[in-house]
C-alpha positions as CSV (number, residue, x, y, z in Angstrom):
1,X,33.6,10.0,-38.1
2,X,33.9,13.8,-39.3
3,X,37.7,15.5,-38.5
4,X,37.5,18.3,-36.0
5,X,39.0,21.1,-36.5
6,X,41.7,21.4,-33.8
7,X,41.9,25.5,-33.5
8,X,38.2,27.0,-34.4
9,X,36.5,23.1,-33.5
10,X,34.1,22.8,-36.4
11,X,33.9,19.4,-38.5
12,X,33.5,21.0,-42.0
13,X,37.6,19.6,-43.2
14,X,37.5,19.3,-47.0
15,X,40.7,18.2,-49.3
16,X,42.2,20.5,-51.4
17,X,45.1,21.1,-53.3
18,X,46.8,24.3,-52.4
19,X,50.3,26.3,-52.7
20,X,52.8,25.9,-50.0
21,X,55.8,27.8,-48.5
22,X,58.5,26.2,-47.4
23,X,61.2,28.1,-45.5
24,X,64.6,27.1,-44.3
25,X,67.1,30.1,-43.3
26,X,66.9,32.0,-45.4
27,X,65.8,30.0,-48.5
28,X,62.0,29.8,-49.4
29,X,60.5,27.3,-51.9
30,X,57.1,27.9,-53.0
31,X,55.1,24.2,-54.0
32,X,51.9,24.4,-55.8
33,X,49.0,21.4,-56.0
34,X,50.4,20.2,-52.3
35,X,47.2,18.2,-51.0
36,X,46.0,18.8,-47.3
37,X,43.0,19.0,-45.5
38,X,41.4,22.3,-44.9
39,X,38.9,23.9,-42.8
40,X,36.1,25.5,-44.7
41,X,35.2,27.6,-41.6
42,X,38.3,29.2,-40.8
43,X,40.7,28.2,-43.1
44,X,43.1,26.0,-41.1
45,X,45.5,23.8,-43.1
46,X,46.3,20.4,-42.4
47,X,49.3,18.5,-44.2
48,X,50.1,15.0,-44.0
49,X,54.1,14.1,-42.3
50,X,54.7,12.0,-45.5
51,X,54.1,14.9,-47.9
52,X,55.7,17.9,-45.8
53,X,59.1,14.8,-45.2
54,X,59.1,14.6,-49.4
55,X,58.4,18.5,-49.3
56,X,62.0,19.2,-47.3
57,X,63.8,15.9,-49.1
58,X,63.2,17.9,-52.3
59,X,64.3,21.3,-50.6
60,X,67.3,19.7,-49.4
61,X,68.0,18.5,-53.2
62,X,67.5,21.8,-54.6
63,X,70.0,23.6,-52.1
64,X,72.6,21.1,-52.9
65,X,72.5,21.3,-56.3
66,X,71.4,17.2,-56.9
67,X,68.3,19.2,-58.5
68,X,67.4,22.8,-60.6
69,X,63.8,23.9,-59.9
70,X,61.2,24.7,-62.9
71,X,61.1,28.1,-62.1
72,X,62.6,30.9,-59.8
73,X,61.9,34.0,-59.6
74,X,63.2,37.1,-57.8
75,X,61.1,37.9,-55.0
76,X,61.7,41.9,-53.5
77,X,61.9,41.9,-49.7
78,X,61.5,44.9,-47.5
79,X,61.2,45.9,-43.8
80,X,57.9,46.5,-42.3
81,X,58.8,49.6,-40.4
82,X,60.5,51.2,-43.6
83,X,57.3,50.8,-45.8
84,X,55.2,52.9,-42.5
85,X,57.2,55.7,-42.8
């Protein structure tokens, strides 16, 4: 049986492998490869409890300092309504 597509209801769900942001307060990790199931329709993204659970176990490693990540880079932030006017 074909997956449905829970927000635009077509069956068209393929796997890929796909970059992830993960956000926690105000600490981001970005994960690349991460596999889910996506809609080809409308894009939807569909991740597996086991692999977003491993996703914040690593976070949580990384902000306590049991790990160092393989890259980091400086990311500039700014406010919507000061880039408007």
């Amino acid at each position: 049986m074909d997956k449905i597509c829970s927000f635009c209801g077509k069956s068209d769900i393929v796997k890929k492998k796909v970059q992830y942001i993960y956000k926690k307060e105000d600490k981001f990790m970005v994960i690349n490869n991460v596999p889910c199931d996506e809609c080809s329709y409308c894009g939807e993204r569909y991740y597996h409890a086991d692999v977003l659970k491993q996703i914040e176990r690593e976070f949580d490693d990384l902000v306590n300092g049991k790990r160092k990540a393989k890259i980091e880079v400086a990311v500039p932030v700014e406010e919507y309504a000061e880039l408007v006017s």
